[in-house]
C-alpha angles and dihedrals in degrees: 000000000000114000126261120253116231095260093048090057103053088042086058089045092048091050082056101061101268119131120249089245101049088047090054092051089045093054091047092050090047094050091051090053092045089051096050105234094124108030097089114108131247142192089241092114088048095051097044088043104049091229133049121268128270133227119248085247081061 
């Protein structure tokens, strides 16, 4: 299966009931997690918690 350009994409989201708008926004957030920039990790569920996370064995 050869991947979707960007426009291909929204346009499939868009077939699918999504808004323009939403699907833009989709496609934007998708191309950020495929690139890397944010998906570093962070404290930030320890800190709200209280305590650090657990695994799903725990």
């Amino acid at each position: 299966m050869l991947p979707l350009t960007r426009d291909e994409y929204v346009s499939s989201l868009a077939r699918q009931g999504l808004s323009r708008h939403d699907a833009e926004d989709i496609a934007a957030m998708s191309a950020l997690m495929e690139s890397g920039p944010i998906a570093g990790t962070t404290d930030e569920l320890a800190s709200v918690r209280g305590r650090a996370p657990r695994t799903f064995e725990e």
